[in-house]
N, C-alpha and C positions, 0 to 999 in steps of 0.2 A: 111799334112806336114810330113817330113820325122822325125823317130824319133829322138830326141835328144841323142850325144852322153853320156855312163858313165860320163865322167870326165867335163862332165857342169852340172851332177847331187847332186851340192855341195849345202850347205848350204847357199852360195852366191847367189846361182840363184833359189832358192828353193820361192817361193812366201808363205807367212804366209795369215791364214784366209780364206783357201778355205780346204773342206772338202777330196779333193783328193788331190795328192800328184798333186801338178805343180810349174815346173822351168822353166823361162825364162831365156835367155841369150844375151844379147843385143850385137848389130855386130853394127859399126858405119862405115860408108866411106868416105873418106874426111876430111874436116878442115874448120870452122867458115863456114863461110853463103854456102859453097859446101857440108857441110856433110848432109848424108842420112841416116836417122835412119830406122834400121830393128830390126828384132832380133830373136831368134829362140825357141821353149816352147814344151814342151811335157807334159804330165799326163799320171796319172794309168787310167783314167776314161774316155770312149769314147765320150759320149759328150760333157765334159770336153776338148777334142782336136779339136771338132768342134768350140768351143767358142774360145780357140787358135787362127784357122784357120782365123775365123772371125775376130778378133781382129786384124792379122796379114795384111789382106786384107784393115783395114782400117787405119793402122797407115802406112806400108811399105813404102817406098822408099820418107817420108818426112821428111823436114829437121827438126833437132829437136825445133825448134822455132814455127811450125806449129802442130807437134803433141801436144806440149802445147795447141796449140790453137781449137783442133779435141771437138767438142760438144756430147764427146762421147754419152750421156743421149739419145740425140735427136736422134744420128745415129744409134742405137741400136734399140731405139723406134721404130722407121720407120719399123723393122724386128718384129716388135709384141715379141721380147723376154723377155718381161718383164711379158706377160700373159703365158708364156710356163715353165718358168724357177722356182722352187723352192726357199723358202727365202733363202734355206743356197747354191742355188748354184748361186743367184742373189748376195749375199755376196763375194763368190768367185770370181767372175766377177769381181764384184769393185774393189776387190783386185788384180786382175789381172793389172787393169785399172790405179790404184795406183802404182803400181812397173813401169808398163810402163811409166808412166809419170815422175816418181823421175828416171828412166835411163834418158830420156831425159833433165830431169831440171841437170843431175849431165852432161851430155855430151854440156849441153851451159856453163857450169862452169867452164871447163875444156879447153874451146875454148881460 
């Protein structure tokens, strides 16, 4: 993923509860049942932007009523990252997984 610019490295996009610095930036397309939820993330920590990439790959271009609906636990599972990953960077992740989801519960809010 391409790095993320300075001026999305705000405290708005800043994700709490992961050990490295990571900011997501959510991009929306569209409007009520046409919009496609993306969003953009970077970190200091390289595998940290692999878990990004990964994340990005499974939520991208759905509307945000179906990334509610992503069983992330299961689809993650399926990748064995649960036996690879660290307690504090399987934390991270959640929280990862957590911000993503509250972009999309605030962009059906907004519909």
């Amino acid at each position: 993923m391409p790095p993320l610019e300075e001026a999305l490295r705000v405290p708005a996009t800043k994700v709490e509860g992961c050990a490295s610095q990571v900011w997501l930036a959510p991009m929306v397309a569209g409007q009520g049942a046409a919009a496609r939820f993306d969003f953009r993330g970077d970190s200091d920590a390289l595998i940290v932007r692999g878990l990004i990439a990964i994340l990005h790959a499974l939520y991208s271009g759905l509307d945000p009523k179906a990334v509610l609906g992503v069983d992330t636990a299961s689809e993650l599972g399926r990748l064995g990252l649960d036996q690879h990953l660290s307690a504090q960077r399987s934390n991270g992740l959640r929280s990862m997984v957590g911000r993503i989801r509250a972009m999309a519960e605030t962009t059906l809010q907004q519909a």
